[in-house]
N, C-alpha and C positions, 0 to 999 in steps of 0.2 A: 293540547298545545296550540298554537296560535303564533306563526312567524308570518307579519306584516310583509305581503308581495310589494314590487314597485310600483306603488299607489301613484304614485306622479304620473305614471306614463296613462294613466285615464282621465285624472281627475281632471287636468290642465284641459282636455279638450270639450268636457260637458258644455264650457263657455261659448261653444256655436251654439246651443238652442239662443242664448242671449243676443248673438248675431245675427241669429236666422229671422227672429223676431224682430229685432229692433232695425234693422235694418231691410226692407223690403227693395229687392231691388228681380228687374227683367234680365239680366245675366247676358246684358249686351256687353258687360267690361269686365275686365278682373279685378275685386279691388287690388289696392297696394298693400304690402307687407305689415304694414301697419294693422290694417282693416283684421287680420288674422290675431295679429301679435298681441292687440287689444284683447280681444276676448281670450287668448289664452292667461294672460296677464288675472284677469277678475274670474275665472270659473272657479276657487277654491272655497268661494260662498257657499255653493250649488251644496256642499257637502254631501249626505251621503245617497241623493237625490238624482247621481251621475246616471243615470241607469237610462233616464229617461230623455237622457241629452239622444241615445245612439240615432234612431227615425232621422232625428234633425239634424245633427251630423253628417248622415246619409247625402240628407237633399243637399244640404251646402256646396258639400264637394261634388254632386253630381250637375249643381248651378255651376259650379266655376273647376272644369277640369283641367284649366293650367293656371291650376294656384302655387302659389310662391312653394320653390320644393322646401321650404321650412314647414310651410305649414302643411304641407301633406304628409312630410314626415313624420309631425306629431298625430298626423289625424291615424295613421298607420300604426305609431307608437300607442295609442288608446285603445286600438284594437288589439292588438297582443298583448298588453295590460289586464285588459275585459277577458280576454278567451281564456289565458291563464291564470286569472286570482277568479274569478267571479262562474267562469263556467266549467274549465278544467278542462278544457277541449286542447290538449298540447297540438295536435294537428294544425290547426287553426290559428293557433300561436306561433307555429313553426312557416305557417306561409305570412305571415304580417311582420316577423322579422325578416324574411328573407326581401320582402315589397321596401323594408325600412332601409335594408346594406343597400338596396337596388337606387333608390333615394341619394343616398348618400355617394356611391360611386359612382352615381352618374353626373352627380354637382357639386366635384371638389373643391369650387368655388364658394361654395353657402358656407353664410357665416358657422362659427364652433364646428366647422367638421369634423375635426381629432374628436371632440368632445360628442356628437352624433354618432360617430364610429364605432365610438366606443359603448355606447349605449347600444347600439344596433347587434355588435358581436355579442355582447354580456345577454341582450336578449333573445337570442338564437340559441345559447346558452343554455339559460333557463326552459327553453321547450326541447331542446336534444337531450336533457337532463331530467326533464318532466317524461319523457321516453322514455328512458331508463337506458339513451344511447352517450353511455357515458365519456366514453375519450373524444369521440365527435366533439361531447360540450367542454371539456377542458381546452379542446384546442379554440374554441371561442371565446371561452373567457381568456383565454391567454392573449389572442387576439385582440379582447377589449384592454385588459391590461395594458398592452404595446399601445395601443389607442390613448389610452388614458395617459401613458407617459408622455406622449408628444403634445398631448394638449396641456400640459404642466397645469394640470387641472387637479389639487387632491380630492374637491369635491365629487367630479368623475371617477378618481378611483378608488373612491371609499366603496362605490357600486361591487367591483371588484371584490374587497375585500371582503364584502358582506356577500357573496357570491361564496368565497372559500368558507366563509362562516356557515353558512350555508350548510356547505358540500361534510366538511366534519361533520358536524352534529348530525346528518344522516348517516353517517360514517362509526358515530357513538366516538369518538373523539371530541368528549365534552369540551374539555380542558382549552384545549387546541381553537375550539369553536369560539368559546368565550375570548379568549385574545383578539382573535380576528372579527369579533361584533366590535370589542373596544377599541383596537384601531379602525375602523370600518365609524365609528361614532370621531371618534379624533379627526379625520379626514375630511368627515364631516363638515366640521366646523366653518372654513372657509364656503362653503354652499352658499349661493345666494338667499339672502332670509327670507322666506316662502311657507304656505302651509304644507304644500308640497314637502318639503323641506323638513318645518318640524314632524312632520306623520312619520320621514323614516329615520329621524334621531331619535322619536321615542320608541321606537319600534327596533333600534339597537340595542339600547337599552333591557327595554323589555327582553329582547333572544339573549342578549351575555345573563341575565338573572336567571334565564328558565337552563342555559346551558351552566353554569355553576350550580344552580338544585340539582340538574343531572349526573355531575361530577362528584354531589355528597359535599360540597360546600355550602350550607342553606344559610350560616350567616353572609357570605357574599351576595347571595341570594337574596334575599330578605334587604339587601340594601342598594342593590340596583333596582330592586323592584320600588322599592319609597323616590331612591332616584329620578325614576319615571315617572311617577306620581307625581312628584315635583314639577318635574320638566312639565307634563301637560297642565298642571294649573296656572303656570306660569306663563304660556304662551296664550293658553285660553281667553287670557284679557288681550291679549294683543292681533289675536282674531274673532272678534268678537262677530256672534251670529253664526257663527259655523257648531255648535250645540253638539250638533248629532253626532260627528267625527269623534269629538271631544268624549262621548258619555264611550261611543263603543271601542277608544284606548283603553280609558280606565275599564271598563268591563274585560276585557283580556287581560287585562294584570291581576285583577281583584280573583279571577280565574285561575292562574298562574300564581299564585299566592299562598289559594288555597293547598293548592299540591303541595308546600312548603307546610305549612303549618298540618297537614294532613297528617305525618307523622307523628306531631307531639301533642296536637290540640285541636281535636276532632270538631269541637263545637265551634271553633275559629273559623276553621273551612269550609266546617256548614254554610256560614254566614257567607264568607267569600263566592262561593260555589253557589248559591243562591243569591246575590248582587252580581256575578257573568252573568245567569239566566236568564234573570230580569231584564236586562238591558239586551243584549246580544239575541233574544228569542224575537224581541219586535222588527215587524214588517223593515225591510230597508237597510237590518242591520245582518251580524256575521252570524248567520245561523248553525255555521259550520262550526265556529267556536262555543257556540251553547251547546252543541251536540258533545263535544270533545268535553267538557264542564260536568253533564247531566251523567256522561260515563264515569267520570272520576267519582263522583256524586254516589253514584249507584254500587260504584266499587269500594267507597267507605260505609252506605250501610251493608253493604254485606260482611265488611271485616265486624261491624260490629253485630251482623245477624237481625240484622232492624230487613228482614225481606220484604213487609207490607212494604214500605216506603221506597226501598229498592225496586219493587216491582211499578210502582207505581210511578216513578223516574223511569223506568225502560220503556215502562208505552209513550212517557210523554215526547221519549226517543226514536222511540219507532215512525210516529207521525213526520219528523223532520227529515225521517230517514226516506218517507214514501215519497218527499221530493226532491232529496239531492244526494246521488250518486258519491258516495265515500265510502272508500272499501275495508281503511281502517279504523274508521268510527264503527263500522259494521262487521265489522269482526270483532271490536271489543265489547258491541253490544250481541252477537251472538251469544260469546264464551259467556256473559252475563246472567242472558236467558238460560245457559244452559244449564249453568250453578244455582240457577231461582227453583226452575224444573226438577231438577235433580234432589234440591233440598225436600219440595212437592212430591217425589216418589210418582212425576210425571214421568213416566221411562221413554214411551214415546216423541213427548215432547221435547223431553230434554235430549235424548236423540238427534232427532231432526236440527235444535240448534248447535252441535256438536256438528253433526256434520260440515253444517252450513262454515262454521268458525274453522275446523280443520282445513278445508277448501281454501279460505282466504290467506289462514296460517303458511298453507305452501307457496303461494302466490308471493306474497310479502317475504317471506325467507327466503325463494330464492330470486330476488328483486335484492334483497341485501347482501346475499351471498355474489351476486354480480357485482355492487358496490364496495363489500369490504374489500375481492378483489382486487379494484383497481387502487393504485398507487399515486395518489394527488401528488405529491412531493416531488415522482418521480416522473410521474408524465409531465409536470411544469416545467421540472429541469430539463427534462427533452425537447422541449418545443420549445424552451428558451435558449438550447444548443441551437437545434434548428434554423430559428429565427437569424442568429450570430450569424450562423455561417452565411444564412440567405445573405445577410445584410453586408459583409464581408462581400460577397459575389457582386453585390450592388456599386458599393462604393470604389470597385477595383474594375472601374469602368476605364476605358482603352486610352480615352483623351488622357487622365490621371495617370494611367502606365506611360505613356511616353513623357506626359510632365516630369514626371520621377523621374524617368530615364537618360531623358534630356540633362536635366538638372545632378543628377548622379555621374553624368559625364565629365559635363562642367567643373563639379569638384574634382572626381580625377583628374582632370587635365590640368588640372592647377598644380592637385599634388602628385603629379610626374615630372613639371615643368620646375617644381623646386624640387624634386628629387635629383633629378636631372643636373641642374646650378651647385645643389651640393656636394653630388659625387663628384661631381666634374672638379671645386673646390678641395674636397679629400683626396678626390685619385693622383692632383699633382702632390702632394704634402706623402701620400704612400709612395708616389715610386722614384721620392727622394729618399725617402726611409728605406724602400728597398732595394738600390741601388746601395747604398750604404750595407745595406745587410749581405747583401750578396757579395759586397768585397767581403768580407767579414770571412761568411759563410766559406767563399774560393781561398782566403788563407788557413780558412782552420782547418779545410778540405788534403792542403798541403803538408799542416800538421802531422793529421791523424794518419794519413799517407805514409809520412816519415816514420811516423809512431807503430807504425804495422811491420814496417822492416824489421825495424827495428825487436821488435818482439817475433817477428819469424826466426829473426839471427837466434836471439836468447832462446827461444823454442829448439831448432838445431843444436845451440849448444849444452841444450838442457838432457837432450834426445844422445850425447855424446858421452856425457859425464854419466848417463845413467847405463850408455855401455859398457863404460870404465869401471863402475860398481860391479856389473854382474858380472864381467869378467875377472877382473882386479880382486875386488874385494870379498864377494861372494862365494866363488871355488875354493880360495886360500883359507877361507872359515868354516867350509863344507869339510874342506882336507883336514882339517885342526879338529874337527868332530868326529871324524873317522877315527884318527890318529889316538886319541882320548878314547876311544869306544875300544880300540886292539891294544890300547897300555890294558884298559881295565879289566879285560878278558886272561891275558894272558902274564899278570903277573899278580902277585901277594904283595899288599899294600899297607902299611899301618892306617887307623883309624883318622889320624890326621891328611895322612895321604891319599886319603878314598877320598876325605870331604872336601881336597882341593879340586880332585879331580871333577868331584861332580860339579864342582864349581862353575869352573873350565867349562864344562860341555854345557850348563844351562844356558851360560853364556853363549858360547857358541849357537845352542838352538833359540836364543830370543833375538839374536843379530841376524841368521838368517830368514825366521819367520817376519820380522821386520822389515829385508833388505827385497823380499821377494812378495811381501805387499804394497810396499812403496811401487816395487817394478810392474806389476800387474795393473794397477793402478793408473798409472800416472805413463806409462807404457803406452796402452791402452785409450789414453785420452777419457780416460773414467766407464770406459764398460768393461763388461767380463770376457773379452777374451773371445775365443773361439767357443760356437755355442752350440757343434754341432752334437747330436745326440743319440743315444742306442738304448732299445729295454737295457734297465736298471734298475736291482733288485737292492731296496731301499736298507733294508736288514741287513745285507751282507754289507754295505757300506757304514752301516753302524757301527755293526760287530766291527770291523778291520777299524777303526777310528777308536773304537774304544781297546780294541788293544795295544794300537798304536801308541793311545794318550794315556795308559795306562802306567804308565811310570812318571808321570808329570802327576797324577793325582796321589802315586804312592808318597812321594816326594812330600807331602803335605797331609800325611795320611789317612788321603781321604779314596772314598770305594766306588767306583763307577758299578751303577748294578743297569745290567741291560733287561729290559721286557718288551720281548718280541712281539708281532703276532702268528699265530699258527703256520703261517703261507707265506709265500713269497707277496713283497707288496713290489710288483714292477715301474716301472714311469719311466718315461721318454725323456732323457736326458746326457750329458756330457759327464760321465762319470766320474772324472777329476773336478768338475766343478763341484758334484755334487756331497764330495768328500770334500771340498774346500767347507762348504757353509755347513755340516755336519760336524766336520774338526774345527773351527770355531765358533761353534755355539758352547762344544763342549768344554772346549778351553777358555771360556771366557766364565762359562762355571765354575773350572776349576779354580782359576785366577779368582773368581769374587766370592769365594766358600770357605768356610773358617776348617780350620785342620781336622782333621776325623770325621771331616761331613761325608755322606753317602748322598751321590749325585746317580739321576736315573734318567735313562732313556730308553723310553717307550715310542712303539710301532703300532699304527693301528690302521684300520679301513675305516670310511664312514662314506656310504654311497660311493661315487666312483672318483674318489678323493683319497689320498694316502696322508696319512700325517702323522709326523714325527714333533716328539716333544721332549726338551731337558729341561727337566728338574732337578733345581740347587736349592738349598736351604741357606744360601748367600746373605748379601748385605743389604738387598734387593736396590732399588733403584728410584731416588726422590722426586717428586711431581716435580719439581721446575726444570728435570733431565729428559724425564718420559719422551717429552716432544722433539727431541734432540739427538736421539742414540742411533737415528736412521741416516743421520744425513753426513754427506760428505765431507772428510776433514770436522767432522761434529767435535764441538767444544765440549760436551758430556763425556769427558775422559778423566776417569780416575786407574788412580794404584788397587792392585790386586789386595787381599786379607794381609799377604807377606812383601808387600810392597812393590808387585811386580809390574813395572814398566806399561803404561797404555799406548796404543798404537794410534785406535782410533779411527783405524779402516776395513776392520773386521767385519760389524756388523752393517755398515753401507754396500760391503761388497760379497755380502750374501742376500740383502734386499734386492739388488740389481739382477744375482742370480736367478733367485728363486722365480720373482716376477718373468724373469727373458724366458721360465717357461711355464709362464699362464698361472704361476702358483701366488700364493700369499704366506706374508711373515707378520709373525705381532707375538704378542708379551702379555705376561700378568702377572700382577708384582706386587708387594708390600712389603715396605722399607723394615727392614730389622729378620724380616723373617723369608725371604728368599722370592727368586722371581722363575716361573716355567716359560721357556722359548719354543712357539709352535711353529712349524710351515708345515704348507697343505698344497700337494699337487697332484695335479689328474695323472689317472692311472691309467696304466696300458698294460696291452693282453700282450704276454709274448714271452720269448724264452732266457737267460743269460747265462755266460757262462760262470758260475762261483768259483772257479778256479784263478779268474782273474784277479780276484780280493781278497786272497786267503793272504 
């Protein structure tokens, strides 16, 4: 392979030997900028004959030690060009970029400095990278980068991108590589038209075609590569006399070609592979690229087992290797020797160049293993945070904070001055509004005043009429149910006369069960009453309720069936409350249960909870009621199976109950086929007496 280094940064200065010569001077004066600017302008003749510019270059600059810092820049710039493409000495390269930044920051005044800058970073770059010290060189290329934006130059930053083009394809991120040659070639474009110039447009070229072979695209391949081809015939007339440049492009494509045609058309890359040698092996040209050729060369007669010839290409390899130092030309001409030897049944020998190749194998692997490593993508995005924030720091310089601040003032004070003007405008128009309101407000104050009296009176009187019921109306109906209870005991009654009687007495018992939840109620101001409490044994309050209400279900006849549990279940409670919400749950069963039904209640523990449940095989109770049967004065009142009278404060004033001690009430129900009423409350350890509920 063969990627074209930045040839400019040499070529441009061989143009002092022209200098040095043509112009003889005693270095009593500096010339003018010009005197430099001239010969860098015509050194692209010299072609590949640069070598012999360095001597006289030497003396120039040591005749005129304070020459224009442009021209010492480039003469600086040649020399890291030289170390790095020609001798490989990155050390070397790495002190003549750093002479170059040195150059450049110390004369921010020379013309294209952004564009200097940027070359100067991108080639410190390239020798921290020829190191193998790689974030060091991203952060210089990113540094030329930033360079290269400020000088709105894309010809500088095509440098750049051919820099990233670069870094992939050692990376084996073909794919990736080839984009960034062809933008890096695009960028290009505007460059000033130079030999300089076209050497690394076709030398874009050429890397996106050799990084598309390596990606398995050999038709893209195969046509950047003719692309190039093009391109240098094409310029070739428009430099004419520079030959030599010209023959050793086309010898690295014809090279790079072959690789392509390698796979399908061996005698094709013979020819190619033998047109790089020919050219690229003579004096002056890239011997390093016929080395890399004569390998590939050697590696297709051995696919095809041709080892005369094979072997005969490895020595002609060896010689070029006995003068220049490449460690992966020599490692692929080891592993070579050592597959020639080894076919030889030279055990020894083949040996010895195994070793030699294993050696270099680890050397270069983990040289790549450092590189896959690092994270191009990610360190550029770092250092282009970086950069942000630096720059951020920069521009938020102190004079600029007070200008803001000043002028941030300024607008405040404006919009406080008309906030100011309009409240001032509103707050007369509100506190004519509220001055109006507040009369308003002070007579409806007077109202509601009168209105309060007025409803304590009606309260009082309400508190009067309902002592008039319980005394008036309530004992006189109590006595009428006595009276009715000692006819029916103590006389023989015909059949008509029974059913008056019992008449009589239902009545009597649904006027005072009515008369005395109204009064508890409404009494009360809607709670339950005195709520104080003693162990109470939940069972025996069943039992006594169900025999209580045992002639109200015979009545209908239907069967209360009790299921106890084992044990006494005690809780802390008001013991008439607690037969309140026990005597109607069950009455509210009996009332919504068809005749003959068997209605049950059951006793149970569950953890230290007591709960009781009645089960009726009733009328049960329909979704649009469910949400409704708890609450106070609840519209969810119907007539019992036999039309008996709803109240309507029963089960509000057993939720009230139950809750006032820490307990819970709820239901479950399906319309047609009967609903079970549960409450559940904490239970207590203690004694009662059952005598009181018999």
């Amino acid at each position: 392979m063969k990627i074209f280094s930045s040839i400019r940064f040499f070529l441009v200065f061989a143009l002092f030997i022209i200098t040095q010569i043509a112009c003889k001077t005693n270095g009593r004066h500096t010339p003018p900028p010009a005197f430099f600017q001239k010969a860098l302008d015509s050194v692209a003749g010299l072609g590949s004959y640069v070598t012999k510019a360095y001597p006289y270059l030497d003396s120039l600059f040591a005749a005129y030690p304070d020459a224009d810092p442009s021209a010492r820049f480039h003469y600086y710039g040649m020399y890291c060009g030289y170390y790095h493409t020609k001798v490989g000495d990155e050390k070397k390269t790495l002190l003549y970029a750093d002479s170059m930044l040195w150059i450049v920051h110390k004369t921010p005044n020379m013309p294209d400095y952004d564009k200097n800058d940027a070359i100067s970073n991108i080639s410190k770059g390239d020798a921290l990278f020829g190191l193998k010290q790689y974030n060091e060189a991203y952060q210089y290329y990113y540094l030329g980068k930033v360079a290269a934006k400020k000088s709105i130059d894309p010809c500088t930053f095509s440098e750049y991108s051919y820099r990233l083009g670069m870094v992939m394809y050692k990376k084996a991120s073909f794919a990736d590589a080839a984009e960034y040659f062809k933008q890096a070639f695009q960028e290009s474009v505007s460059c000033e038209q130079s030999y300089s110039g076209f050497y690394r447009r076709q030398e874009l070229l050429n890397n996106a075609a050799l990084s598309y072979k390596k990606s398995g695209k050999n038709d893209s391949a195969l046509a950047y590569y003719n692309k190039g081809l093009d391109f240098i015939t094409e310029n070739e007339k428009i430099y004419k006399g520079s030959g030599d440049p010209f023959d050793l492009a086309r010898g690295v494509i014809y090279g790079n070609m072959g690789q392509v045609y390698a796979q399908f058309d061996h005698k094709k890359a013979v020819e190619l592979y033998k047109k790089n040698i020919a050219i690229n092996s003579r004096p002056g040209f890239d011997i390093n690229d016929a080395l890399i050729t004569q390998q590939h060369l050697a590696t297709l007669y051995k696919d095809e087992n041709n080892y005369a010839d094979m072997y005969q290409v490895l020595q002609q390899m060896q010689k070029g290797l006995d003068t220049i130092k490449n460690d992966g030309i020599r490692m692929g001409w080891s592993q070579l020797m050592w597959t020639y030897f080894d076919s030889k049944h030279d055990v020894p020998q083949a040996y010895a160049h195994l070793q030699e190749y294993n050696k270099l194998k680890e050397s270069e692997d983990a040289a790549n293993k450092k590189l896959n490593e690092s994270d191009v993508t990610g360190e550029m995005n770092s250092l282009e945070a970086e950069y942000q924030v630096n720059l951020l720091k920069k521009d938020n310089k102190l004079t600029q904070l007070y200008f803001i601040v000043a002028t941030a003032f300024i607008v405040l004070l404006a919009i406080i001055l008309l906030l100011i003007l309009y409240n001032w405008r509103k707050s007369k128009k509100n506190i004519r509004t509220l001055t109006m309101l507040n009369n308003q407000v002070n007579k409806q104050k007077e109202q509601l005043q009168d209105t309060l009296g007025e409803l304590e009176h009606r309260n009082k009187e309400k508190d009067r009429i309902l002592g008039i019921v319980a005394h008036d109306l309530r004992n006189p109906i109590a006595a009428i149910s006595s009276l009715i209870g000692i006819l029916e005991d103590e006389h023989q009654y015909t059949e008509e006369e029974t059913q008056i009687l019992e008449l009589m007495q239902n009545a009597c018992n649904n006027s005072i069960e009515l008369i005395n939840e109204i009064l508890e109620f409404a009494i009360n101001d809607g709670s339950t009453g005195d709520m104080a409490s003693e162990p109470v044994d939940i069972n025996l309050i069943a039992r006594n309720c169900v025999k209580m209400l045992s002639f109200k279900a015979a009545e209908k006849k239907q069967h209360l069936q009790l299921d106890l549990s084992g044990s006494a279940e005690i809780i802390k409670a008001n013991p008439a409350k607690i037969w309140r919400v026990v005597s109607n749950l069950i009455t509210n069963a009996v009332k919504f249960s068809p005749s003959g039904a068997a209605i049950k209640i059951v006793t149970e523990h569950r953890d230290d909870k007591v709960q009781l449940s009645v089960h009726d095989r009733g009328i049960g109770i329909p979704d649009n009621l469910q949400n409704k049967i708890f609450d106070t004065h609840t519209e969810a009142k119907r007539p019992g199976t036999q039309g008996e009278k709803p109240f309507g404060l029963g089960l509000s004033i057993c939720k009230q109950i139950v809750e006032a001690y820490q307990g819970k009430i709820w239901f479950e129900t399906t319309v047609g086929k009967g609903t079970i009423f549960y409450i559940s409350l904490p239970k207590e350890h203690g004694m009662v007496n059952a005598d009181r509920y018999a």
